[in-house]
ZAKEMAR-33755 format. One record per residue (C-alpha): residue number from 0; residue in one letter; z, y, x. Coordinates in pm, 1 decimal. Example, Ala and Ser with C-alpha at 12.3 -4.5 7.8 and 13.67 -1.06 7.14 Angstrom:
2
   vexfi   pase          w          v          u
       0      A      780.0     -450.0     1230.0
       1      S      714.0     -106.0     1367.0
***
This chain:
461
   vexfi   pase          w          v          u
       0      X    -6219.0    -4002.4     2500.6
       1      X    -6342.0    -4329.3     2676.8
       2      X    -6571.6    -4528.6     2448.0
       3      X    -6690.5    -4895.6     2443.5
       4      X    -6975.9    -4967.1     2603.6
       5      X    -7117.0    -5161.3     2320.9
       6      X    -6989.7    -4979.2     2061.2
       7      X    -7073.6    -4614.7     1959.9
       8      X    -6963.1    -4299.8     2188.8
       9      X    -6650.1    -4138.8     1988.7
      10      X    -6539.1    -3762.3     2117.4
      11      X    -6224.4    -3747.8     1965.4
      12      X    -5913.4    -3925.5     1905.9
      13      X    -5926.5    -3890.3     1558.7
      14      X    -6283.4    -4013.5     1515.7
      15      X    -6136.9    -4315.4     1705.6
      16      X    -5880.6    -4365.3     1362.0
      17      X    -6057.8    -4251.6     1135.8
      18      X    -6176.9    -4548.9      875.0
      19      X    -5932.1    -4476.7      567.2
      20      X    -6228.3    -4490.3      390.6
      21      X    -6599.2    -4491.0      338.7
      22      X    -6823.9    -4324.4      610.5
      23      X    -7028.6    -4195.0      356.0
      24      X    -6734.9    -3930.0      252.1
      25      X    -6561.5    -3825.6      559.8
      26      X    -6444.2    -3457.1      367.0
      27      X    -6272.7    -3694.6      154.2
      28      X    -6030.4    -3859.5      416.4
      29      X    -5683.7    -3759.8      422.6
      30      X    -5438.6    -3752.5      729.2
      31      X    -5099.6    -3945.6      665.9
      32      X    -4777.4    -3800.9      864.2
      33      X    -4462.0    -3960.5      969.0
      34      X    -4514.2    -4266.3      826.6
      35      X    -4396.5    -4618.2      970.7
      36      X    -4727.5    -4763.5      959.6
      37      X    -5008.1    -4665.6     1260.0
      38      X    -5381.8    -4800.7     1291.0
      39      X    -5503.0    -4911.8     1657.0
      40      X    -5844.4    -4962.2     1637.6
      41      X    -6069.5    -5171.0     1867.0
      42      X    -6144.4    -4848.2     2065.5
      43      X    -5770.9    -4846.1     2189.0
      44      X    -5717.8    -5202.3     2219.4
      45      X    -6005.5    -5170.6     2463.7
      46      X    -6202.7    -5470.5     2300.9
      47      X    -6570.8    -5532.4     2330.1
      48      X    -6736.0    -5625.9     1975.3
      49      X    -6766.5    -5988.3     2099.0
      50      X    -6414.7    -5997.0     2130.2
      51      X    -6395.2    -5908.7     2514.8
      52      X    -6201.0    -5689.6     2728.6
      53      X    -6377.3    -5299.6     2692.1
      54      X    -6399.4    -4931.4     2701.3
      55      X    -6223.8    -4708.2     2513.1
      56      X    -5934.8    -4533.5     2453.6
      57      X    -5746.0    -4283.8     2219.0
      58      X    -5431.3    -4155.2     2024.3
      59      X    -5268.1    -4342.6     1719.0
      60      X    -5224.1    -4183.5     1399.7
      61      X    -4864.4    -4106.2     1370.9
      62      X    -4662.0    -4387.3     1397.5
      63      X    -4215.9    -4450.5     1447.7
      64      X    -4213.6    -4520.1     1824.3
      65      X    -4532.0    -4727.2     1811.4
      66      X    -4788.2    -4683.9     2020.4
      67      X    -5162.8    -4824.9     2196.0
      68      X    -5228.9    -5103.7     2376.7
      69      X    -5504.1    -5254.8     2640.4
      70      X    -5516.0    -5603.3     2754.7
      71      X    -5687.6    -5952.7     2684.5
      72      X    -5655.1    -6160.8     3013.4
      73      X    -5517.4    -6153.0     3332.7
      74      X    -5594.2    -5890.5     3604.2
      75      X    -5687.8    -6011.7     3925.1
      76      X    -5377.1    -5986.1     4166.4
      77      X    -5093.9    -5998.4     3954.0
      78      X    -5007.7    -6308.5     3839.6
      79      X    -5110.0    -6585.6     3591.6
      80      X    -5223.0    -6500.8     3210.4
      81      X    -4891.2    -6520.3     3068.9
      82      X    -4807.2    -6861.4     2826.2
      83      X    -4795.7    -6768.4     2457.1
      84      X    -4571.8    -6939.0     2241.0
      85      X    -4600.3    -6973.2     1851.9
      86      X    -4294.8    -6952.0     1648.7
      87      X    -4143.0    -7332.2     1502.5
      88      X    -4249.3    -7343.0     1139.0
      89      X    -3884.5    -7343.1     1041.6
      90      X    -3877.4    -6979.9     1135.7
      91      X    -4226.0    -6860.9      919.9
      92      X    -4178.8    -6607.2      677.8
      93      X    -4444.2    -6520.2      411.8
      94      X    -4734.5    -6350.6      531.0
      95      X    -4751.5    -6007.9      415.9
      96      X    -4961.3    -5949.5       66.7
      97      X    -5274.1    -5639.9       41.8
      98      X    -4990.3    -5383.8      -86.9
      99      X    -4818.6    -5375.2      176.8
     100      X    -4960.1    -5085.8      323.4
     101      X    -5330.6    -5228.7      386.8
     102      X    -5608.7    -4929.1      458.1
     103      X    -5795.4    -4831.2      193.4
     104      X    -6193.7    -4908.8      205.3
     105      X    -6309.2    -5124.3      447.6
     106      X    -6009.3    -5244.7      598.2
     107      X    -5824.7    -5354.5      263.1
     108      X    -6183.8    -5530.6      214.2
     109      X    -6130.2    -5681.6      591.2
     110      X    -5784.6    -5777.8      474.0
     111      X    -5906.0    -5981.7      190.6
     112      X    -6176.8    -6195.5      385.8
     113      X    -5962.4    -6243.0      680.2
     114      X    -5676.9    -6407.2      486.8
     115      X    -5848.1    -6701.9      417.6
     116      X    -5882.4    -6719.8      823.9
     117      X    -5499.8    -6654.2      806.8
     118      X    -5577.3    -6378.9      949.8
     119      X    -5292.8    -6158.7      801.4
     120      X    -5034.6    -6316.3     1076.6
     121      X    -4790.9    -6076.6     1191.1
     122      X    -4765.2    -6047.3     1610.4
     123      X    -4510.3    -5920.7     1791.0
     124      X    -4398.8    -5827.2     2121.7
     125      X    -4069.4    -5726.4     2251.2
     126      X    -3942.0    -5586.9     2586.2
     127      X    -3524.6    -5611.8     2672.0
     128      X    -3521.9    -5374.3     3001.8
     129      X    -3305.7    -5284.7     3197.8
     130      X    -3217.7    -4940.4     2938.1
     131      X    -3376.2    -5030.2     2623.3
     132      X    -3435.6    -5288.7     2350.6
     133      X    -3770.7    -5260.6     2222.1
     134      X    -3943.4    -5441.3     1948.3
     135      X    -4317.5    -5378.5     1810.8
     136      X    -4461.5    -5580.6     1500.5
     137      X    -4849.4    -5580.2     1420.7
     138      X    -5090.1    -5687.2     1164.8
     139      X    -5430.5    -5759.7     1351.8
     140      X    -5734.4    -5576.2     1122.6
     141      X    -6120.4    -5534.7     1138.0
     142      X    -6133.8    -5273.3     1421.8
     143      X    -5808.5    -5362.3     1561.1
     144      X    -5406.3    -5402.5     1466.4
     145      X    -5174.5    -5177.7     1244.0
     146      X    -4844.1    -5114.9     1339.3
     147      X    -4601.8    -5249.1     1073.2
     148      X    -4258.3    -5206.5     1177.6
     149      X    -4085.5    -5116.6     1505.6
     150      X    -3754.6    -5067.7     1677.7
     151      X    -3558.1    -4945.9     1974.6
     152      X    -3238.8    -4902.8     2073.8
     153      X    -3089.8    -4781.8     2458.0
     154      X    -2858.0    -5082.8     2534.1
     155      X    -2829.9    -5022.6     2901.3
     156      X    -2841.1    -5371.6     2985.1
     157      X    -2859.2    -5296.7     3342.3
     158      X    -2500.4    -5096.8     3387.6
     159      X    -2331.3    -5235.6     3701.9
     160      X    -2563.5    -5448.8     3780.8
     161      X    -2667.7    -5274.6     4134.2
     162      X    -2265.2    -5267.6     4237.3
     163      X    -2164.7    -5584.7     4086.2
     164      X    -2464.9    -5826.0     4052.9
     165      X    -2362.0    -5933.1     3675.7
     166      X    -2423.3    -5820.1     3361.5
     167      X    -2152.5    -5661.2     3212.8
     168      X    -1926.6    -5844.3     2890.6
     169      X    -1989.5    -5490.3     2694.8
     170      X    -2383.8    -5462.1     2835.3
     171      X    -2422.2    -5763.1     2719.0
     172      X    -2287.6    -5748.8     2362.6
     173      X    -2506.7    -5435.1     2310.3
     174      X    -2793.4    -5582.6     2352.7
     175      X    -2711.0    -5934.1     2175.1
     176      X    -2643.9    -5659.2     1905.0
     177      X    -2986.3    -5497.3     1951.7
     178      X    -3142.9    -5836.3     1957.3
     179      X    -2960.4    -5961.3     1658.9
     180      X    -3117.1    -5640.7     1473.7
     181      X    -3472.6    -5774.4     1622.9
     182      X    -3437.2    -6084.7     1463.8
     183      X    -3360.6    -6004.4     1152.5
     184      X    -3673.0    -5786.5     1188.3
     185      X    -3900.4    -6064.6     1299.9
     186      X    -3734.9    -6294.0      991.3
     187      X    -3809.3    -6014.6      729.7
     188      X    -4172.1    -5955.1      815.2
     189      X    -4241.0    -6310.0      846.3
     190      X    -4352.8    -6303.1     1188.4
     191      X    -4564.6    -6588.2     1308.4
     192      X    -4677.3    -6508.8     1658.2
     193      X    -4452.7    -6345.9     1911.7
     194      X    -4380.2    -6283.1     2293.3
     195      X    -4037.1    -6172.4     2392.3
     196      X    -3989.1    -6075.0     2742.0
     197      X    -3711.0    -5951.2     2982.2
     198      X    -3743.8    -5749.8     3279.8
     199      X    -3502.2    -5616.1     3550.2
     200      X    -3156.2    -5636.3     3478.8
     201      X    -3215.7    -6040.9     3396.0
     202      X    -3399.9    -6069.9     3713.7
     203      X    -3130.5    -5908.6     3964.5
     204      X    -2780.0    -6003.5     3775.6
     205      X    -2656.0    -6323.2     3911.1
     206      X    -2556.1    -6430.3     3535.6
     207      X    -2857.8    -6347.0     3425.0
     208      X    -3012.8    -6729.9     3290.9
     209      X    -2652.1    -6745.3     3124.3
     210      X    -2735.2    -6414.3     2917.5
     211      X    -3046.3    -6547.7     2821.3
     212      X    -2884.4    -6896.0     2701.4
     213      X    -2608.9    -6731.0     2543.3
     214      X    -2892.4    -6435.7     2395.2
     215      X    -3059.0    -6823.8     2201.7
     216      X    -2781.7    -6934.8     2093.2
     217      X    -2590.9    -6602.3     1919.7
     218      X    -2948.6    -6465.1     1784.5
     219      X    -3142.7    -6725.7     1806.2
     220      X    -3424.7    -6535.4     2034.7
     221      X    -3599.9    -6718.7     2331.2
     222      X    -3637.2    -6440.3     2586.0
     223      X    -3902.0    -6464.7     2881.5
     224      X    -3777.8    -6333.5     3171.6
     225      X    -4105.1    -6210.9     3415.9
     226      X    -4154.2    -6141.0     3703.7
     227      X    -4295.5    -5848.1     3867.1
     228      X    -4624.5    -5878.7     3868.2
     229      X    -4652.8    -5954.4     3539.2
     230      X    -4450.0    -5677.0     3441.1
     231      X    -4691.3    -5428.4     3642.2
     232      X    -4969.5    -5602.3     3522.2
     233      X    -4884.1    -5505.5     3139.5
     234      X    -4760.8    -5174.1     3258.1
     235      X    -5170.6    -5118.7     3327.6
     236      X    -5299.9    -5283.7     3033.1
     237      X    -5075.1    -5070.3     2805.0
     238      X    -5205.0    -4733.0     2927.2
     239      X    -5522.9    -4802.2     3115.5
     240      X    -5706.2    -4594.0     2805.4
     241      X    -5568.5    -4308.3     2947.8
     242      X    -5789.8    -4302.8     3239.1
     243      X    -5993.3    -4010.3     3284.3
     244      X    -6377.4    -4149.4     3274.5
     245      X    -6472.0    -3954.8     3546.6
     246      X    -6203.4    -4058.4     3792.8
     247      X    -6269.5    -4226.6     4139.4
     248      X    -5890.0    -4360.7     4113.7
     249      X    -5560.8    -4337.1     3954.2
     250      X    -5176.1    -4395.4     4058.3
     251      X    -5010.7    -4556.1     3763.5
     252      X    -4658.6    -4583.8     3763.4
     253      X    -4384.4    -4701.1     3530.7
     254      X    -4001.7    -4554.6     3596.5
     255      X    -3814.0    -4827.8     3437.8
     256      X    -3406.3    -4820.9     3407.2
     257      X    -3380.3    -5114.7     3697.3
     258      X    -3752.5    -5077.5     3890.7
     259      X    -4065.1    -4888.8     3943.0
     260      X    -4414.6    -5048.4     3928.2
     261      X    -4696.5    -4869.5     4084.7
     262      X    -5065.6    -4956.7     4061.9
     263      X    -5338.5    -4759.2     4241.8
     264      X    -5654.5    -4861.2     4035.9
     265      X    -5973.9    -4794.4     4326.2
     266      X    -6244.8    -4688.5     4064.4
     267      X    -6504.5    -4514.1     4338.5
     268      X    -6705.8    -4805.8     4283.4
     269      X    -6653.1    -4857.4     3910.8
     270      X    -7036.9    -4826.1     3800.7
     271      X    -6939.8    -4673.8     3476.0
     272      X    -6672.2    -4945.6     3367.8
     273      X    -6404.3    -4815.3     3131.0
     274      X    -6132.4    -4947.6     2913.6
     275      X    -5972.1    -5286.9     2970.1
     276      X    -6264.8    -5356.7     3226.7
     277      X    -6060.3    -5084.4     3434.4
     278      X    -5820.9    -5363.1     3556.3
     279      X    -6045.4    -5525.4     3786.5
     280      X    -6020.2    -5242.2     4014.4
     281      X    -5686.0    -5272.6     4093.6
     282      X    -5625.6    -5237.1     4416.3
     283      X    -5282.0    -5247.6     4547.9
     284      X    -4965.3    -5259.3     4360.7
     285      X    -4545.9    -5246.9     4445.5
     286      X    -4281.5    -5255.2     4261.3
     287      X    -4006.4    -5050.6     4399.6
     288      X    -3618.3    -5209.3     4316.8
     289      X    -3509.7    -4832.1     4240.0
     290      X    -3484.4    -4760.8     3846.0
     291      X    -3321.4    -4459.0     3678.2
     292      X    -3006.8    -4666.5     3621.6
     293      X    -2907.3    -4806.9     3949.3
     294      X    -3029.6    -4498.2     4108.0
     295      X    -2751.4    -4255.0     3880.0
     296      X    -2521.8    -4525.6     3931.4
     297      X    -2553.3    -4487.6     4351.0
     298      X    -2550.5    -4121.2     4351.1
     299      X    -2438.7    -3956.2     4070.7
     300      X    -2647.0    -3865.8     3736.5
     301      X    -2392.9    -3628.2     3529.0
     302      X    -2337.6    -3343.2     3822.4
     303      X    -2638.2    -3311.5     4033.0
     304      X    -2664.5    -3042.9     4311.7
     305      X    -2940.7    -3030.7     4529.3
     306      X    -2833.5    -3239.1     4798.0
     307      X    -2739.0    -3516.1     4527.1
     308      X    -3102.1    -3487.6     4401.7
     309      X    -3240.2    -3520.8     4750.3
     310      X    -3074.1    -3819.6     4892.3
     311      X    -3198.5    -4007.8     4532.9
     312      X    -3554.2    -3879.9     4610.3
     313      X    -3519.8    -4008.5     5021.7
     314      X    -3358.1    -4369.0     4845.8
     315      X    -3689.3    -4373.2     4599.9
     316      X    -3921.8    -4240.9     4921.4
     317      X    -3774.4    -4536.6     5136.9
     318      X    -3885.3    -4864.9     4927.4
     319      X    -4239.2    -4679.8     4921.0
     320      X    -4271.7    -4681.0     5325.0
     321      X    -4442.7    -5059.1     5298.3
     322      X    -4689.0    -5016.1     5029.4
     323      X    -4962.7    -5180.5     5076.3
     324      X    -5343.4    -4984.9     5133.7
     325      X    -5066.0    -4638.2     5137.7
     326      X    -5336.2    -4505.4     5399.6
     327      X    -5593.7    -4536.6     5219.9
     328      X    -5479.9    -4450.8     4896.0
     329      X    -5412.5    -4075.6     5099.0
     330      X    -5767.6    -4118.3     5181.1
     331      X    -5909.3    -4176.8     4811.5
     332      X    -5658.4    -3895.2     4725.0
     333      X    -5853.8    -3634.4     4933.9
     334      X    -6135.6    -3645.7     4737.4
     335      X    -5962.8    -3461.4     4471.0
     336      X    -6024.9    -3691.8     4182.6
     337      X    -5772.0    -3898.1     4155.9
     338      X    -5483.1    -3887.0     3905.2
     339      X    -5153.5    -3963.1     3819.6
     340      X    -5073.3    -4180.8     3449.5
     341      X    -4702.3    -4217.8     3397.4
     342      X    -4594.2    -4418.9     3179.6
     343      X    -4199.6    -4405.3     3138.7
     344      X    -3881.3    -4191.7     2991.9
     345      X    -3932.1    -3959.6     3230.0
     346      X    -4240.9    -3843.1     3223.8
     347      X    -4240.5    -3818.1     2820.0
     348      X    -3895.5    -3623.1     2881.2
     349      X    -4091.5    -3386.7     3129.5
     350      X    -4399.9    -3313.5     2873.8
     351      X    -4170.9    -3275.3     2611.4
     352      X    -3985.5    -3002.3     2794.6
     353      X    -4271.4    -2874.0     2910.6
     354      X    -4484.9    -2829.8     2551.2
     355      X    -4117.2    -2654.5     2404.2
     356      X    -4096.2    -2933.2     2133.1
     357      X    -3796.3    -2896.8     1909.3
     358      X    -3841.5    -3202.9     1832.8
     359      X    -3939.0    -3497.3     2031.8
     360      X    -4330.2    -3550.4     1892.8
     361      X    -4496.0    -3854.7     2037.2
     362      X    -4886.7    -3719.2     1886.1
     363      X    -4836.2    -3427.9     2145.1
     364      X    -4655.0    -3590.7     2405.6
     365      X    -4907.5    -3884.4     2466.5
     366      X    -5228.0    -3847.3     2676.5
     367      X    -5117.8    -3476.6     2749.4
     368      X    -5241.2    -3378.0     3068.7
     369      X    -5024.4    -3184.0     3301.7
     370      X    -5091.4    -2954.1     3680.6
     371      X    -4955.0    -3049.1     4015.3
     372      X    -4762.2    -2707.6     3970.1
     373      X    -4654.4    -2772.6     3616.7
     374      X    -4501.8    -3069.4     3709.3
     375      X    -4308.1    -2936.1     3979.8
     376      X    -4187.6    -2692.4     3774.6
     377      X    -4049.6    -2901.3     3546.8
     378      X    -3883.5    -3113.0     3737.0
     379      X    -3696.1    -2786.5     3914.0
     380      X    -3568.5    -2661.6     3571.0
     381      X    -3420.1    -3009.7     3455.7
     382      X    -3256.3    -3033.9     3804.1
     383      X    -3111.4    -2661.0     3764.5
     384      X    -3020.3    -2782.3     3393.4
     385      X    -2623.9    -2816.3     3404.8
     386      X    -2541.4    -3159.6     3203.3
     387      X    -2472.2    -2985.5     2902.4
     388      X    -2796.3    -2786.0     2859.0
     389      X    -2937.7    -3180.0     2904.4
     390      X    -2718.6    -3336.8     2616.5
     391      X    -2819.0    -3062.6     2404.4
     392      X    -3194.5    -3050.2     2509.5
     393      X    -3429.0    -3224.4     2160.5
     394      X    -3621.9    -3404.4     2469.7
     395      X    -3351.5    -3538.2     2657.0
     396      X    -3046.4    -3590.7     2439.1
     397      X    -2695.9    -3771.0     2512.5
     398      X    -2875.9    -4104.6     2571.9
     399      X    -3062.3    -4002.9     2827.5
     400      X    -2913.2    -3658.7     3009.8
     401      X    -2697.4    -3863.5     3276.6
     402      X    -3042.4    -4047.3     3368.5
     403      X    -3369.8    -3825.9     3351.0
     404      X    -3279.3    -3644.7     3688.0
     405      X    -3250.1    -3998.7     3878.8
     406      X    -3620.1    -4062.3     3710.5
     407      X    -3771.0    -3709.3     3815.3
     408      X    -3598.7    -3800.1     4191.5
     409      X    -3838.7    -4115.6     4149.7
     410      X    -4161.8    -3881.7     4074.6
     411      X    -4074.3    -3660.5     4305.4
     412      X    -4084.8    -3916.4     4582.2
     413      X    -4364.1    -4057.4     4447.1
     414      X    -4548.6    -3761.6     4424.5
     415      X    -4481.6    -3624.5     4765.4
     416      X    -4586.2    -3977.1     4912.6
     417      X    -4923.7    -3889.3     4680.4
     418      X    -4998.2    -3576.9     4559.3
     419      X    -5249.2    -3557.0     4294.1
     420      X    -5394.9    -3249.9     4145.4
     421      X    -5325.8    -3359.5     3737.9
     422      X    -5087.1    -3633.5     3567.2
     423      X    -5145.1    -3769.3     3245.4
     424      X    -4854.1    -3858.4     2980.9
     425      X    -4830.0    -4178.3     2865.0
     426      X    -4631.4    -4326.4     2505.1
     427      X    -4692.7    -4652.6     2544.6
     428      X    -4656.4    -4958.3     2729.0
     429      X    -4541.8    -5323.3     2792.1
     430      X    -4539.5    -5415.0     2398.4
     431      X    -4857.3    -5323.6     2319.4
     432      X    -5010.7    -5511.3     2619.6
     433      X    -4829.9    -5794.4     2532.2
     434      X    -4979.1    -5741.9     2139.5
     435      X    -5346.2    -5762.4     2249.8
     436      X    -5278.5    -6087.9     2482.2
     437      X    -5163.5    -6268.6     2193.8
     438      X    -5445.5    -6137.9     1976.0
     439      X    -5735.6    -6190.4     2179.8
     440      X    -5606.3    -6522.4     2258.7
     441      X    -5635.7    -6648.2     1910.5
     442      X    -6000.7    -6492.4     1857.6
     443      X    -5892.6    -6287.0     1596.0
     444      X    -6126.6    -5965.6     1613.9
     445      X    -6392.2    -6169.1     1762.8
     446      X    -6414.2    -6414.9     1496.5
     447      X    -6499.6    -6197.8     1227.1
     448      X    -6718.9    -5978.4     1450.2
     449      X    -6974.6    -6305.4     1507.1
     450      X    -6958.1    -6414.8     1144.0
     451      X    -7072.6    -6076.5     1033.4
     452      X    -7351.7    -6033.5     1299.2
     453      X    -7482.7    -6379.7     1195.2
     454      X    -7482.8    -6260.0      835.2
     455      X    -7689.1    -5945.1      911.8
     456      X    -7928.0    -6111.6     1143.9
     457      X    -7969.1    -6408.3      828.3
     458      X    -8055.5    -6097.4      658.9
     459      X    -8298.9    -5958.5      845.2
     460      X    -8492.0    -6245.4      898.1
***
């Protein structure tokens, strides 16, 4: 697992979340499952000690649909550092006290110096797509943020949109629902810093600006609606963890319900940068107006034969013709280290499938690594799945069995554009991006980092 390169080298994910208690007594420690709560620690934020972007990455402890995040600035080439807006102080809630669910040890003893700092405010980020309705709510600690709450909901947003250019009355009051349900959430835990964004289906239905008005006024949310770049820009700082240290390069891609970012991150000359630093290497990006929705909607996502499944992989392979640096992205490829990080429905669906899970089981399903072959062979046995098998597939389910074939037609083209020898699985994504901008803007892991290096150099001298 990558490391930061001022901090100490960690081996393992769980080394990475380990502090639930003293050092001294690691035999002692005691692994929590299937709670709500989930500790990100400076490692996976990808944070220097100073407070600066960094190095390294690893897997939460469990955690309801929560995941890791990467991100402190902007990355070079796609787009300005987003603005961050504070909440009016008619909508503050109570900050949240030491019981509520506060690591033991050193981090309940962070808890209790930081809140003089006020540094107990709740962040959160949430991400209205073109599919879902997402919400993630953190409590920034010592090493840092714990996931307190989260929420998400498939709203398809997006439905009609590529035939009619609208938003749809019923689309539409699903997600004000879903969004209603957010801000109660946000309300409840007293949330004091937030950024809530929209993607796709905003940006391409005509009516769009009139959903988000009508969104302020029935829930009270201001929604952000950004543009590409900044949405492919968060795509990479919510999974850029996941790169493989020794890598000269790696095609990241997100399969969203209404587009498809793809990043090629050129690390040949990296000279041993890892974590968050990993963003300055990017070196060509697209994002492709082909999403699992409007895709199943052109050609058909319920009965798929294999003519249906190959005219959605030649619509995906089209918008990829004009890529920028294509050429020599084949070139890096040909060294043979260069992977693939997905980060999306689909790929979760496929390593799902492909591990057996009864049960969809996000501590197995993200950062698994899977072969060329494997891959391929996955995709063939959902596409041979009749629609039925899909609905009734733990990994796929009703919500999702009319759509996962139009996302593995997206891979697919992708991956015949580019074929890579491994892909790696990602969980995670735009929220917890967004989480670490709004942290690292206000200085609060860096803060407490100085104060306590100035007290130990005091010490020593």
């Amino acid at each position: 697992m990558p490391s930061s390169a001022s901090g100490p080298q960690i081996s393992e994910p769980q080394k990475a979340l380990g502090d639930t208690g003293s050092s001294a007594q690691p035999k002692r420690r005691k692994r929590r499952r299937g709670g709500k709560r989930s500790v990100f620690t400076r490692a996976e934020v990808g944070l220097r000690e100073n407070g600066s972007a960094a190095a390294a990455s690893g897997r939460s402890q469990p955690a309801e649909k929560a995941t890791e995040t990467v991100n402190a600035a902007a990355v070079p080439g796609l787009g300005p550092q987003p603005h961050i807006e504070q909440r009016p102080e008619s909508s503050r809630g109570t900050a949240p006290t030491e019981a509520q669910g506060h690591r033991a040890g050193r981090g309940a003893r962070y808890n209790r110096r930081a809140s003089d700092q006020g540094e107990q405010t709740l962040y959160a980020a949430l991400d209205l797509g073109t599919n879902n309705c997402r919400l993630l709510i953190a409590r920034p600690e010592e090493r840092g943020f714990r996931v307190v709450d989260a929420y998400s909901r498939i709203v398809r947003l997006g439905e009609g949109v590529g035939a009619n250019k609208r938003l749809g009355d019923a689309a539409m009051e699903r997600a004000i629902d879903a969004l209603a349900n957010c801000h109660r959430k946000l309300a409840e835990r007293g949330v004091l810093r937030s950024r809530l964004i929209a993607t796709e289906a905003c940006r391409a239905a005509e009516n769009g600006d009139e959903f988000i008005s009508q969104v302020q006024k029935e829930t009270g949310l201001a929604l952000e609606v950004v543009n590409r770049e900044t949405e492919a820009r968060l795509a990479v700082a919510g999974c850029v963890s996941l790169v493989d240290q020794q890598a000269d390069g790696v095609i990241l891609f997100d399969i969203g319900g209404g587009s498809s970012e793809i990043v090629w991150l050129d690390l040949r000359n990296r000279c041993g940068a890892r974590g968050f630093a990993l963003t300055r290497f990017i070196r060509s990006w697209t994002s492709l107006p082909v999403g699992v929705v409007n895709l199943a909607e052109r050609h058909g996502g319920v009965d798929v034969t294999y003519e249906v499944f190959e005219a959605m992989v030649a619509d995906a392979a089209g918008h990829l013709e004009d890529f920028n640096l294509g050429d020599d992205l084949s070139h890096a490829i040909a060294t043979g280290k260069v992977h693939m990080l997905g980060t999306s429905g689909t790929v979760t669906t496929l390593a799902g499938v492909h591990l057996g899970l009864k049960r969809y089981d996000r501590r197995r399903v993200d950062g698994a690594w899977l072969e060329n072959d494997q891959v391929g062979a996955m995709i063939d046995r959902l596409r041979e799945m009749p629609y039925e098998e899909r609905v009734e597939n733990p990994c796929i389910g009703a919500d999702r069995a009319d759509l996962v074939l139009a996302g593995c037609a997206i891979l697919e083209a992708i991956r015949r554009r580019w074929s890579c020898s491994r892909l790696r699985v990602a969980d995670r994504g735009l929220r917890e991006g967004i989480l670490t901008e709004l942290m690292a803007a206000d200085g609060v892991w860096s803060r407490k980092t100085h104060g306590r290096r100035n007290g130990r150099q005091r010490g020593r001298q």
